[in-house]
PQR file of N, CA, C, O and H, with PARSE charges and radii, in Angstrom:
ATOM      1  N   UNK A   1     137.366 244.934 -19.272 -0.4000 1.5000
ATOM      2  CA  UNK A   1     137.997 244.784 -17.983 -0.0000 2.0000
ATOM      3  C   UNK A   1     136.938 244.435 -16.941  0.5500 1.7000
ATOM      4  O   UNK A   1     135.862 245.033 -16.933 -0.5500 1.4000
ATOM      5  N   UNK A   2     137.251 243.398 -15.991 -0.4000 1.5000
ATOM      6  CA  UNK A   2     136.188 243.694 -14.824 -0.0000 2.0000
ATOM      7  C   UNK A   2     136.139 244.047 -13.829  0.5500 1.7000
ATOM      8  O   UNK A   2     137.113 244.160 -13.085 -0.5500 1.4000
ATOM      9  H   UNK A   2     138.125 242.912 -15.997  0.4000 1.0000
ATOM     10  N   UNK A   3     134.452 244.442 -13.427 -0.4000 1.5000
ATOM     11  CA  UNK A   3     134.188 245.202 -12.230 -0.0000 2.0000
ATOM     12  C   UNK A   3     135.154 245.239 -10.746  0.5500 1.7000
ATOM     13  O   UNK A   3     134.980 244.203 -10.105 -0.5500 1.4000
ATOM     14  H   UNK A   3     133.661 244.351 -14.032  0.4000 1.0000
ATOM     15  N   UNK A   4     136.077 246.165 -10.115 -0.4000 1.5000
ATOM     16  CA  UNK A   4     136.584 246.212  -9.225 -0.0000 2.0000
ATOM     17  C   UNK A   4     135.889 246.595  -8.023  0.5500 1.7000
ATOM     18  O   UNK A   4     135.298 247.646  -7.775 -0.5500 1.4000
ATOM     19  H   UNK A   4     136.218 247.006 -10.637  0.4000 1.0000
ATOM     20  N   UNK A   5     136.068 245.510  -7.281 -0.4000 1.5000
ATOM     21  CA  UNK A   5     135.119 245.710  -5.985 -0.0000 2.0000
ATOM     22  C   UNK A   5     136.380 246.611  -4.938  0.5500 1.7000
ATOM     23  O   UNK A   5     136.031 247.781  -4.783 -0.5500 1.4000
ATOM     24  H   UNK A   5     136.549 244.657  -7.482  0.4000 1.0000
ATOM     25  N   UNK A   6     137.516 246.322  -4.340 -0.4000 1.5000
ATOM     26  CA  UNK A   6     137.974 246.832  -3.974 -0.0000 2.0000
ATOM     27  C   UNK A   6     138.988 247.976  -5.052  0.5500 1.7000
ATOM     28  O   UNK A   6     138.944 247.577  -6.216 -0.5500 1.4000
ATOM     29  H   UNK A   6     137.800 245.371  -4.466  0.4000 1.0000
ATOM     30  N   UNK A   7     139.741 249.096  -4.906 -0.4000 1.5000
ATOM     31  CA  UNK A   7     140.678 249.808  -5.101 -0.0000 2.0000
ATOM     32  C   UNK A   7     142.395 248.525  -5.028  0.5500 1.7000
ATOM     33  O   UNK A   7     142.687 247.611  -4.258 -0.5500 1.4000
ATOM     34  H   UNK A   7     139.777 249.420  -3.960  0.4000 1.0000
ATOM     35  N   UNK A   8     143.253 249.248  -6.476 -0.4000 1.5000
ATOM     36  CA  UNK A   8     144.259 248.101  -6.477 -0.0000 2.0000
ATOM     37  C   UNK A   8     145.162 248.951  -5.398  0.5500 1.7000
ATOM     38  O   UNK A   8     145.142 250.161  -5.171 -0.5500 1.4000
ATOM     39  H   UNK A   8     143.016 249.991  -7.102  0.4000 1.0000
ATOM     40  N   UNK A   9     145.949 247.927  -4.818 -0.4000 1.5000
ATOM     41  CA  UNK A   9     146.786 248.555  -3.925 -0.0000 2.0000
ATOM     42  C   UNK A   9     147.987 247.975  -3.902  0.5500 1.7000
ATOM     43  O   UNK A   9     147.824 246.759  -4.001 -0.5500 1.4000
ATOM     44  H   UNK A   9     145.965 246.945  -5.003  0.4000 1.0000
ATOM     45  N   UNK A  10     149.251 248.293  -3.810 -0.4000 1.5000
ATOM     46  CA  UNK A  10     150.552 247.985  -4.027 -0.0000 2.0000
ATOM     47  C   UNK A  10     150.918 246.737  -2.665  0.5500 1.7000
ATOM     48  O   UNK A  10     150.392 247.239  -1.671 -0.5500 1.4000
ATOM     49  H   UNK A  10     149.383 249.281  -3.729  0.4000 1.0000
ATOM     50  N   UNK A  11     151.246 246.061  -2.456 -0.4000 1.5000
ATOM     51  CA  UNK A  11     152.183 245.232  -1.542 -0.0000 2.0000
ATOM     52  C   UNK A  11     153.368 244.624  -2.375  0.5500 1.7000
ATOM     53  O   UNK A  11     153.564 244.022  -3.431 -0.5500 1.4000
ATOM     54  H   UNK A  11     151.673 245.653  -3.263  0.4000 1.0000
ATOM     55  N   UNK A  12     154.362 245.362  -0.787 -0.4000 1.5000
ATOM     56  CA  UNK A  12     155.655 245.426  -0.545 -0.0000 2.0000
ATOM     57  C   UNK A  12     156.030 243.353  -0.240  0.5500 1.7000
ATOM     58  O   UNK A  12     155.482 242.803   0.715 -0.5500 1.4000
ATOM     59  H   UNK A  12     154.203 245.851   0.070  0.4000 1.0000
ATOM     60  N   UNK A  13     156.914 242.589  -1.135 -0.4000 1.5000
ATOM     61  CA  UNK A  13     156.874 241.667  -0.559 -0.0000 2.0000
ATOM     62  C   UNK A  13     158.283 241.252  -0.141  0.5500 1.7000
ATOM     63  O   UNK A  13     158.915 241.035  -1.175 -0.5500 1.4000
ATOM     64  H   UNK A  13     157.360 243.036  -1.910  0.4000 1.0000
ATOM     65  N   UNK A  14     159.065 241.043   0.971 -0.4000 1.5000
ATOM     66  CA  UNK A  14     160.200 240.779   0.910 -0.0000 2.0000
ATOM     67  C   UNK A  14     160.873 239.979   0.367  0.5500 1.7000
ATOM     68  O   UNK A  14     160.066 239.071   0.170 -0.5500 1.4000
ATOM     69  H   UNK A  14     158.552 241.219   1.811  0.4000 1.0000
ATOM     70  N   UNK A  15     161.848 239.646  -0.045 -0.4000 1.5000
ATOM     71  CA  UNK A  15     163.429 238.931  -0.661 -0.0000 2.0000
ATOM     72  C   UNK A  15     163.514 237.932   0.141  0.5500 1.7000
ATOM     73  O   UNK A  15     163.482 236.754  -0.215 -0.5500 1.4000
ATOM     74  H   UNK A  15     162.504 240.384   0.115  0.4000 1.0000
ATOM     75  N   UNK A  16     163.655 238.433   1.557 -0.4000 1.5000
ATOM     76  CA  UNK A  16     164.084 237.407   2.331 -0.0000 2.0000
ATOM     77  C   UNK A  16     165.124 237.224   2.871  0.5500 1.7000
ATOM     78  O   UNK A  16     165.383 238.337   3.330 -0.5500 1.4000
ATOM     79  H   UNK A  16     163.680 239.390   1.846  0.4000 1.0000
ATOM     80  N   UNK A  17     166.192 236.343   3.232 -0.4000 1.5000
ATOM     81  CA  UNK A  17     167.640 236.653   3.604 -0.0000 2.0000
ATOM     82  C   UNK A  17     168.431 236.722   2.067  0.5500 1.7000
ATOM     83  O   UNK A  17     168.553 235.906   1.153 -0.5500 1.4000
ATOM     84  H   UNK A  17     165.982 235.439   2.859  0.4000 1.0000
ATOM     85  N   UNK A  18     169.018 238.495   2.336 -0.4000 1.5000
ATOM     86  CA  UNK A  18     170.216 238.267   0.802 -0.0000 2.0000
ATOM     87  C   UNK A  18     169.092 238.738  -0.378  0.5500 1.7000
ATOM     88  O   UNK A  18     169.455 239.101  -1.497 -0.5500 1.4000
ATOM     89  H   UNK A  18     168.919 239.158   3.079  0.4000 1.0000
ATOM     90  N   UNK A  19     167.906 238.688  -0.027 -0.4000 1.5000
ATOM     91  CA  UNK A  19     167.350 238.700  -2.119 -0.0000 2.0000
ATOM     92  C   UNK A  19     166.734 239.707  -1.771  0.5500 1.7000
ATOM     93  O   UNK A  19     166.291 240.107  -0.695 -0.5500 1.4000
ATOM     94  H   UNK A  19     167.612 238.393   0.882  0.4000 1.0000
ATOM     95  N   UNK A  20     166.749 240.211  -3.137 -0.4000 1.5000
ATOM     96  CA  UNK A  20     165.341 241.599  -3.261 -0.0000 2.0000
ATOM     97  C   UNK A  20     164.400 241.225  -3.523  0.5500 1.7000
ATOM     98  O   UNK A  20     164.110 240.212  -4.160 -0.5500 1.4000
ATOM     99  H   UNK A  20     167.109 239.886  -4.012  0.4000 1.0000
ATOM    100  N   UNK A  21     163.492 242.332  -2.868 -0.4000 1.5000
ATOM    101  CA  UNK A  21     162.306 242.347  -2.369 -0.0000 2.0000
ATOM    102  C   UNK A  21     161.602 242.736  -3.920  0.5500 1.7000
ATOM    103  O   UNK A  21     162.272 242.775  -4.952 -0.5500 1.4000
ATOM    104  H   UNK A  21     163.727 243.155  -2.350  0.4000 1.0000
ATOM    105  N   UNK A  22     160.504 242.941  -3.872 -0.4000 1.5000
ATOM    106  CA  UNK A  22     159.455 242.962  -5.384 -0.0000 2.0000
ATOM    107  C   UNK A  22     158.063 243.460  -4.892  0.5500 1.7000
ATOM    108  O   UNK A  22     157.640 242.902  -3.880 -0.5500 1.4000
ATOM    109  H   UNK A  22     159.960 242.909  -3.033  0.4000 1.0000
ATOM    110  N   UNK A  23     157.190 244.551  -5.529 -0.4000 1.5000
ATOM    111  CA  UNK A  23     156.396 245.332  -5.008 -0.0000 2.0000
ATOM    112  C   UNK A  23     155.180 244.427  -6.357  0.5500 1.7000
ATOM    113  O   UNK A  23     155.276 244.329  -7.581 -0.5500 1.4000
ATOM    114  H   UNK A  23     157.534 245.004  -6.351  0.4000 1.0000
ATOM    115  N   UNK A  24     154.163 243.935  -5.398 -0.4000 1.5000
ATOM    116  CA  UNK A  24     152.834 243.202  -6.566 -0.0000 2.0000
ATOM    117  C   UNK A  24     151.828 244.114  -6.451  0.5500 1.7000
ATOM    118  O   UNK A  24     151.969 245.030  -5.640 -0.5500 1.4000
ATOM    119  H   UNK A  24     154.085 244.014  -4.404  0.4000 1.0000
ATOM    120  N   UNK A  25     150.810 244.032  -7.131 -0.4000 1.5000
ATOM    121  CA  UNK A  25     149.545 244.898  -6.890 -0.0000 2.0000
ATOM    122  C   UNK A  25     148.716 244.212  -6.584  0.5500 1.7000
ATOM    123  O   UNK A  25     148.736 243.447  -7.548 -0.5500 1.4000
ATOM    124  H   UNK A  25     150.696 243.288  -7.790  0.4000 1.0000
ATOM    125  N   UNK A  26     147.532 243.666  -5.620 -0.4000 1.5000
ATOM    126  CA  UNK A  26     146.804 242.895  -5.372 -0.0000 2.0000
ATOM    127  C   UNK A  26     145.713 243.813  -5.341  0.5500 1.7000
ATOM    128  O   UNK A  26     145.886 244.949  -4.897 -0.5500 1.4000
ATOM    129  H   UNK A  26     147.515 244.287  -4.836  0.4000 1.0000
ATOM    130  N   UNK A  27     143.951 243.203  -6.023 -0.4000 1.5000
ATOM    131  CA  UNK A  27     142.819 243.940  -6.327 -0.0000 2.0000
ATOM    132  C   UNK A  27     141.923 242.974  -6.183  0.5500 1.7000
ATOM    133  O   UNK A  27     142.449 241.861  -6.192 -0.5500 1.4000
ATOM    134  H   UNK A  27     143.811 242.281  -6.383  0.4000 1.0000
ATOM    135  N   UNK A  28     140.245 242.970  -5.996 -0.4000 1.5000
ATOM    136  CA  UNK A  28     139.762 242.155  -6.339 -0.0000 2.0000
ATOM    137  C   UNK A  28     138.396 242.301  -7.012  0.5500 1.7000
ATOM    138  O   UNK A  28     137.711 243.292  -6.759 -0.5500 1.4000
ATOM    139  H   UNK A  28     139.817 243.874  -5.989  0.4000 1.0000
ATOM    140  N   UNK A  29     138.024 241.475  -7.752 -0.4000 1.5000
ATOM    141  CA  UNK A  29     136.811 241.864  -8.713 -0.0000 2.0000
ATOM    142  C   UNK A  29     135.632 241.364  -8.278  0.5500 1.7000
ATOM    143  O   UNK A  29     135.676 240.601  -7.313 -0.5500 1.4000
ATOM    144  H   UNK A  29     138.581 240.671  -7.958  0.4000 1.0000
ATOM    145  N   UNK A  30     134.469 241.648  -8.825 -0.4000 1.5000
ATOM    146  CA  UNK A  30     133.281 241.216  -8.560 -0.0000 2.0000
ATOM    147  C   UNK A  30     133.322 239.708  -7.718  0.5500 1.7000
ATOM    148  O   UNK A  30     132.951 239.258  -6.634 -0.5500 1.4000
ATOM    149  H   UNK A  30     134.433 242.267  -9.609  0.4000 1.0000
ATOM    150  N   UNK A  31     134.220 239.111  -9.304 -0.4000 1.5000
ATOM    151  CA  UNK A  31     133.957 237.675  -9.677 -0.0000 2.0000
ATOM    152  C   UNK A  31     134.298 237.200  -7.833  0.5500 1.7000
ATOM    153  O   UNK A  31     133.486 236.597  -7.131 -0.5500 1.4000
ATOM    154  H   UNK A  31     134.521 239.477 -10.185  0.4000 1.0000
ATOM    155  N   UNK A  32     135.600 237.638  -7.409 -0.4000 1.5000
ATOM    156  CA  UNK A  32     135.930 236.908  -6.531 -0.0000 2.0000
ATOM    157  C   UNK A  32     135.434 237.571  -5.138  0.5500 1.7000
ATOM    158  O   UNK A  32     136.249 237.606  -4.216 -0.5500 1.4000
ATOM    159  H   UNK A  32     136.260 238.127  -7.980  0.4000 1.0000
ATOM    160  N   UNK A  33     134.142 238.095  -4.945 -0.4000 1.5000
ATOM    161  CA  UNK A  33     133.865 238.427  -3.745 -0.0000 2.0000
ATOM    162  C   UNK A  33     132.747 237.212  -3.714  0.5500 1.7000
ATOM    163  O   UNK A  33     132.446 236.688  -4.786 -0.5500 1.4000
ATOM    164  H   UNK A  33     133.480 238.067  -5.694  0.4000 1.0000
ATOM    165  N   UNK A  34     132.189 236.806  -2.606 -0.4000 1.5000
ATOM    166  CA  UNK A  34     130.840 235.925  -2.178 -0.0000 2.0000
ATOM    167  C   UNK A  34     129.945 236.673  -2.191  0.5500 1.7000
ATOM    168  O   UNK A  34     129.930 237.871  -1.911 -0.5500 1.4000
ATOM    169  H   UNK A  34     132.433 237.232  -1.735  0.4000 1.0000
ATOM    170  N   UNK A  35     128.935 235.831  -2.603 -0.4000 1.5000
ATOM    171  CA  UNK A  35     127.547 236.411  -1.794 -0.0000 2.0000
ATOM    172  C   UNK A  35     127.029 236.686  -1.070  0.5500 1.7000
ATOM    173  O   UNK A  35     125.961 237.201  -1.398 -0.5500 1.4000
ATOM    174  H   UNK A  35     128.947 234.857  -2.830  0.4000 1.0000
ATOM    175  N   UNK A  36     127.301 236.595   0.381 -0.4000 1.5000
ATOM    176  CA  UNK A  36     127.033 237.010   1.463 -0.0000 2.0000
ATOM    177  C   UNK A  36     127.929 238.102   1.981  0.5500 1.7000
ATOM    178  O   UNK A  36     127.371 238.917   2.714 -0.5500 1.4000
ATOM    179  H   UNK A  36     128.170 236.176   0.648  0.4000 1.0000
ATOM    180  N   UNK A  37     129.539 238.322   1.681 -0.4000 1.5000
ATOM    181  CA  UNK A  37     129.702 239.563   1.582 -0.0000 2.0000
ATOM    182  C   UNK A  37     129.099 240.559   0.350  0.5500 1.7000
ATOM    183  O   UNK A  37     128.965 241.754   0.614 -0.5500 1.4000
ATOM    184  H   UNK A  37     129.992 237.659   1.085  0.4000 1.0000
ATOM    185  N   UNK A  38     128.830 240.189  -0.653 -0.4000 1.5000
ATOM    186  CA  UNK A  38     128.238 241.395  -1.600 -0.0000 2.0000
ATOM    187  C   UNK A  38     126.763 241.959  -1.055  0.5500 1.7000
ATOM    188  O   UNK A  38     126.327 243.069  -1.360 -0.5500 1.4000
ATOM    189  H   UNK A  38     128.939 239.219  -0.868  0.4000 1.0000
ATOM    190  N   UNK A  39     125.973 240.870  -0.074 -0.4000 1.5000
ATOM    191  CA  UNK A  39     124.934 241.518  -0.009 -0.0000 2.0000
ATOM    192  C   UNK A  39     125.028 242.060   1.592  0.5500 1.7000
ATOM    193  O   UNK A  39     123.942 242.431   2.038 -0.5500 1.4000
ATOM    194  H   UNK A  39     126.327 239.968   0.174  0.4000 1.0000
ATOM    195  N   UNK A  40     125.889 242.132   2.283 -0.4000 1.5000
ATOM    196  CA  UNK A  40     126.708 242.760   3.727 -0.0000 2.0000
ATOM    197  C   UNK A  40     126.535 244.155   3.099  0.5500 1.7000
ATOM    198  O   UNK A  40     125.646 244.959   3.379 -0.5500 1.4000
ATOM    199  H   UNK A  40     126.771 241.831   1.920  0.4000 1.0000
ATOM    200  N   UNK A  41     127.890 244.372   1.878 -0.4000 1.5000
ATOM    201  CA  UNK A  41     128.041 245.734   1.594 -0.0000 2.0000
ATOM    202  C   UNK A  41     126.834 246.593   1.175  0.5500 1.7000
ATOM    203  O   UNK A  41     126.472 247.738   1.446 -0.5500 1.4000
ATOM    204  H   UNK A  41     128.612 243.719   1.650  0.4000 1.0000
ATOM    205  N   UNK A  42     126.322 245.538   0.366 -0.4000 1.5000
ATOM    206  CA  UNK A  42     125.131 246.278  -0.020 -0.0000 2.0000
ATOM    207  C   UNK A  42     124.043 246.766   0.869  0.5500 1.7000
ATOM    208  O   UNK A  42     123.366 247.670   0.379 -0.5500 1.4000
ATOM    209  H   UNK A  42     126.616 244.608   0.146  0.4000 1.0000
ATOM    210  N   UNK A  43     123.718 246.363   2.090 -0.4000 1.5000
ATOM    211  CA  UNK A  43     122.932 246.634   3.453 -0.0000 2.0000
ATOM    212  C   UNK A  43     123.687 247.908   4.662  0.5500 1.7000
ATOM    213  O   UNK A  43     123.289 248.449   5.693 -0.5500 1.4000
ATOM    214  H   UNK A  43     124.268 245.628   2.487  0.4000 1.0000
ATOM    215  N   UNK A  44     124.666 247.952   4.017 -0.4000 1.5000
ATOM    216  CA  UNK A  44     125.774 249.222   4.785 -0.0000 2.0000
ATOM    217  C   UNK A  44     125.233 250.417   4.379  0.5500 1.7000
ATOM    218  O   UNK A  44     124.993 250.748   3.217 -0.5500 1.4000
ATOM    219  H   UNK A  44     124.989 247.512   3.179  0.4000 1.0000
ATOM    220  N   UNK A  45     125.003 251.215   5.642 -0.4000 1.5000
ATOM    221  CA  UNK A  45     124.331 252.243   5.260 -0.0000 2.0000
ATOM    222  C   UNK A  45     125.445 254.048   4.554  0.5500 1.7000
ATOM    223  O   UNK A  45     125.142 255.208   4.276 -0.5500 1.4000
ATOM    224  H   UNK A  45     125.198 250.946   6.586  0.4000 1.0000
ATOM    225  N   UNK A  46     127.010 253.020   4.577 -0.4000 1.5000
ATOM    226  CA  UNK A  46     127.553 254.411   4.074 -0.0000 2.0000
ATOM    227  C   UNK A  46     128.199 253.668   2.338  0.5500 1.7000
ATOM    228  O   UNK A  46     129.149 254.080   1.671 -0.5500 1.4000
ATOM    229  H   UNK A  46     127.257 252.077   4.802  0.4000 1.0000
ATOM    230  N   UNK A  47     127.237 252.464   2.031 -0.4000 1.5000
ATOM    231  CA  UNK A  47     128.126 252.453   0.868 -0.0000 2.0000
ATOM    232  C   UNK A  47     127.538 253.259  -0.796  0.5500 1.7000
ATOM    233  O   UNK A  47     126.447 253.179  -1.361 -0.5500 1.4000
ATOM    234  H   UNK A  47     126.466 252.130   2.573  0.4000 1.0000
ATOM    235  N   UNK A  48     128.275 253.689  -1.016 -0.4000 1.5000
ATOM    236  CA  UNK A  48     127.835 254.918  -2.385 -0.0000 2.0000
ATOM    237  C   UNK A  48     126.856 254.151  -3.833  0.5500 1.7000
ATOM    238  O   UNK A  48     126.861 253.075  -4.431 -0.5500 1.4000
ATOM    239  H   UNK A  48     129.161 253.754  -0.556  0.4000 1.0000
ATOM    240  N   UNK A  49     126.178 255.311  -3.891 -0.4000 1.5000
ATOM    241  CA  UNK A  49     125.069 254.270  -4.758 -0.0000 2.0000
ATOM    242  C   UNK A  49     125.888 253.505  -5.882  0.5500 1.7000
ATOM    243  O   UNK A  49     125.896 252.290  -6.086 -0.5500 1.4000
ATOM    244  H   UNK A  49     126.174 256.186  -3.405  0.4000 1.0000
ATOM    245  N   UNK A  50     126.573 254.498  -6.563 -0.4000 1.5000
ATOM    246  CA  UNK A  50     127.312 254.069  -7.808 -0.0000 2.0000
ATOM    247  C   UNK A  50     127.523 252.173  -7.661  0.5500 1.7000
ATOM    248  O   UNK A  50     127.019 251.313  -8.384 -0.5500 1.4000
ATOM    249  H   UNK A  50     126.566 255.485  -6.398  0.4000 1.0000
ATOM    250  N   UNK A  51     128.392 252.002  -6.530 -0.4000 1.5000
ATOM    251  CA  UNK A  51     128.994 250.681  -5.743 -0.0000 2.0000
ATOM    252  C   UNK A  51     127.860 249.318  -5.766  0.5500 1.7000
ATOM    253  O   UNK A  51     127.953 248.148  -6.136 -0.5500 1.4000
ATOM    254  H   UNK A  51     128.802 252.700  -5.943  0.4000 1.0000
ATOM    255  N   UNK A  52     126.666 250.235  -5.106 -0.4000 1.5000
ATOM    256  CA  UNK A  52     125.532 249.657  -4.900 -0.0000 2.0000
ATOM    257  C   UNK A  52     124.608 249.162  -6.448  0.5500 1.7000
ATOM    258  O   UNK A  52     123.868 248.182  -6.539 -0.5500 1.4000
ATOM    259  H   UNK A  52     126.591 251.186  -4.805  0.4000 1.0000
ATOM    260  N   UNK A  53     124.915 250.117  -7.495 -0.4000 1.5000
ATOM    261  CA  UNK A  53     124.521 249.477  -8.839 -0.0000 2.0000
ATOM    262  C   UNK A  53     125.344 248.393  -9.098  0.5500 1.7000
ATOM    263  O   UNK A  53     124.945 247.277  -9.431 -0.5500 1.4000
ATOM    264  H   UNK A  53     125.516 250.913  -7.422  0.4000 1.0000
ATOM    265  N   UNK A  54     126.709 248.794  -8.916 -0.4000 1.5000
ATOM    266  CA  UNK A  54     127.455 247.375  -9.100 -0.0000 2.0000
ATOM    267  C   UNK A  54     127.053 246.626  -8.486  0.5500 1.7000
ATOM    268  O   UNK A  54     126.239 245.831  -8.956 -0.5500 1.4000
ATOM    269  H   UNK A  54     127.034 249.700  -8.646  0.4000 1.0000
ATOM    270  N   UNK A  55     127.273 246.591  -7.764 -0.4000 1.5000
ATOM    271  CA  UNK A  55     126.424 244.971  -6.545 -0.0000 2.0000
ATOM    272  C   UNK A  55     125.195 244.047  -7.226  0.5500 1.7000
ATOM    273  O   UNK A  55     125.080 242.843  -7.452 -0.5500 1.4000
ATOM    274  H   UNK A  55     127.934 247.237  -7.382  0.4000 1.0000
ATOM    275  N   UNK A  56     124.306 245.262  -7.447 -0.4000 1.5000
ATOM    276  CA  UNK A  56     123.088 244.751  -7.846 -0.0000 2.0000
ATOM    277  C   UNK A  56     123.067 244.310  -9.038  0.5500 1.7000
ATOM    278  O   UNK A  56     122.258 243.424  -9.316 -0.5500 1.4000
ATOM    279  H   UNK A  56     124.400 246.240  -7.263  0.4000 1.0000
ATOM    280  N   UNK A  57     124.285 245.017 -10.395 -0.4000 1.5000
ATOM    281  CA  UNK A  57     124.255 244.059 -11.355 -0.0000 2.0000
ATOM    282  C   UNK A  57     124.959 243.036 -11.319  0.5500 1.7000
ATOM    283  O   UNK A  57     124.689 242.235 -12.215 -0.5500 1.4000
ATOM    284  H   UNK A  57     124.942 245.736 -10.169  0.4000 1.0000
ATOM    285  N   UNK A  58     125.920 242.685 -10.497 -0.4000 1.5000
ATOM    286  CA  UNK A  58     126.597 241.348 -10.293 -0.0000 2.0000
ATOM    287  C   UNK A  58     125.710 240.284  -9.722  0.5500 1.7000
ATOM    288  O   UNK A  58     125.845 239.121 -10.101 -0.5500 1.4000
ATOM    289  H   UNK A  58     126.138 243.336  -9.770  0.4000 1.0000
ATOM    290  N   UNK A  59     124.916 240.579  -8.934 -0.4000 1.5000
ATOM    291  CA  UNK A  59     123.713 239.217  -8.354 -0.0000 2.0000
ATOM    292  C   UNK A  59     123.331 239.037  -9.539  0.5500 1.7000
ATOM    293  O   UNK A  59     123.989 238.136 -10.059 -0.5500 1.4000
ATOM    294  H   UNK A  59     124.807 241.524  -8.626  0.4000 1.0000
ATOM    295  N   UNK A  60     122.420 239.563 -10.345 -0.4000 1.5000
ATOM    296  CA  UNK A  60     121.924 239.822 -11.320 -0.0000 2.0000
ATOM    297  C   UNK A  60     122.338 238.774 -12.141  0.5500 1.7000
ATOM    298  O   UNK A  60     121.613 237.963 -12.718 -0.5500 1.4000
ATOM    299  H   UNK A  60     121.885 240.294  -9.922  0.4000 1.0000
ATOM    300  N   UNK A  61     123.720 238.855 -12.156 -0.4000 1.5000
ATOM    301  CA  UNK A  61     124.485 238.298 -13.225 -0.0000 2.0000
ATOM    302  C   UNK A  61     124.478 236.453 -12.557  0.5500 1.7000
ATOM    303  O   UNK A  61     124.310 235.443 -13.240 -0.5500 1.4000
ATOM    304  H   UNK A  61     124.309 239.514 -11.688  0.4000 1.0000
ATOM    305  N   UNK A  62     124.699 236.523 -11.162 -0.4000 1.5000
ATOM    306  CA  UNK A  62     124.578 235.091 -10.820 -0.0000 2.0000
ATOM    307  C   UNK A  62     123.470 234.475 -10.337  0.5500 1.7000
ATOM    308  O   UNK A  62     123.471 233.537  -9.539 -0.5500 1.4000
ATOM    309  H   UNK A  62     124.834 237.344 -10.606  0.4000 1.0000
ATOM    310  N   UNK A  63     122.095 235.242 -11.039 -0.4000 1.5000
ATOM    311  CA  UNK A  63     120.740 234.799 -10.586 -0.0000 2.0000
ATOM    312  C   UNK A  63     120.542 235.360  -9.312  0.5500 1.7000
ATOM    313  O   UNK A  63     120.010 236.368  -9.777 -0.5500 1.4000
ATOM    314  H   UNK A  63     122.094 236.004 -11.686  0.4000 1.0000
ATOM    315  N   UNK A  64     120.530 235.459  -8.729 -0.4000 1.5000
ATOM    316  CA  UNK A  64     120.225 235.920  -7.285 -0.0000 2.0000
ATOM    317  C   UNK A  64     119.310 237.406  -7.183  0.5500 1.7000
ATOM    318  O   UNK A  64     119.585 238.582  -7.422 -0.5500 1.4000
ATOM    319  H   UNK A  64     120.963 234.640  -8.351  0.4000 1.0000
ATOM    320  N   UNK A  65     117.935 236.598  -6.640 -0.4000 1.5000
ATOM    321  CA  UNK A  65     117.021 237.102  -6.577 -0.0000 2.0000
ATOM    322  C   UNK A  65     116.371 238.035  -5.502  0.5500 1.7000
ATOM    323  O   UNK A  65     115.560 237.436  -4.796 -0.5500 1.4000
ATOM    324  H   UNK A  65     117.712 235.643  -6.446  0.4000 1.0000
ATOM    325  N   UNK A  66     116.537 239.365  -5.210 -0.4000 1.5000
ATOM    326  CA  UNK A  66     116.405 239.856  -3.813 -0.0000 2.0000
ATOM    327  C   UNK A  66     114.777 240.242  -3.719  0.5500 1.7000
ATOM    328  O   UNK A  66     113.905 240.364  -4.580 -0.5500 1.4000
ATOM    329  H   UNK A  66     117.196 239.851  -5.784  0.4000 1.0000
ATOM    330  N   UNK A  67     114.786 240.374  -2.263 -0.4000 1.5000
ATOM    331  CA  UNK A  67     113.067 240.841  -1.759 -0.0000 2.0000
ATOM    332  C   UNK A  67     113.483 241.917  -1.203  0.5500 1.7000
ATOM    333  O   UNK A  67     114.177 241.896  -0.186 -0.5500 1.4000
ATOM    334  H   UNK A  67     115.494 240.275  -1.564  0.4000 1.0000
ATOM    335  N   UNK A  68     113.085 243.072  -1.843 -0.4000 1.5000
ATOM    336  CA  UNK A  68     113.109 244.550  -0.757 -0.0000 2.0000
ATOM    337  C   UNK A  68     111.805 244.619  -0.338  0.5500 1.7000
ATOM    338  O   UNK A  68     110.754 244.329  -0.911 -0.5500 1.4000
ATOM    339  H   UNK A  68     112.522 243.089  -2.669  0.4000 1.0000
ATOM    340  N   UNK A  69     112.082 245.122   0.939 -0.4000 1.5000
ATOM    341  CA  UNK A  69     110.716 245.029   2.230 -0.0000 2.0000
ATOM    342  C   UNK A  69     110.864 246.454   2.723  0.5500 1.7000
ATOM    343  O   UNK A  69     110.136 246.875   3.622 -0.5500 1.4000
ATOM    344  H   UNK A  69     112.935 245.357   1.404  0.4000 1.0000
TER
END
């Protein structure tokens, strides 16, 4: 399975006039965050290390080479 960057969360979507409505789960994974938000979160000073290994093995994974100073 892969890495979940956000928590899945339910949305409510309406029917419309007359039809029923249908509840989807929308989530998103590593794959589909950018690089410049992955390395945002990663510079946030309340995000949890665990999160922060993820991060760092996903660059990892798309080459991306960091300089800690």
């Amino acid at each position: 399975m892969a890495t979940m960057f956000e928590k899945r969360h339910k949305v409510y979507q309406s029917g419309g006039w007359g039809n029923k409505g249908k509840s989807i789960i929308q989530f998103r994974t590593m794959a589909m965050v950018s690089k410049e938000e992955l390395i945002a979160t990663l510079n946030k000073s309340n995000t949890k290390p665990k999160m922060k290994a993820k991060i760092l093995t996903e660059l990892d994974k798309r080459g991306v080479k960091l300089v800690w100073k």
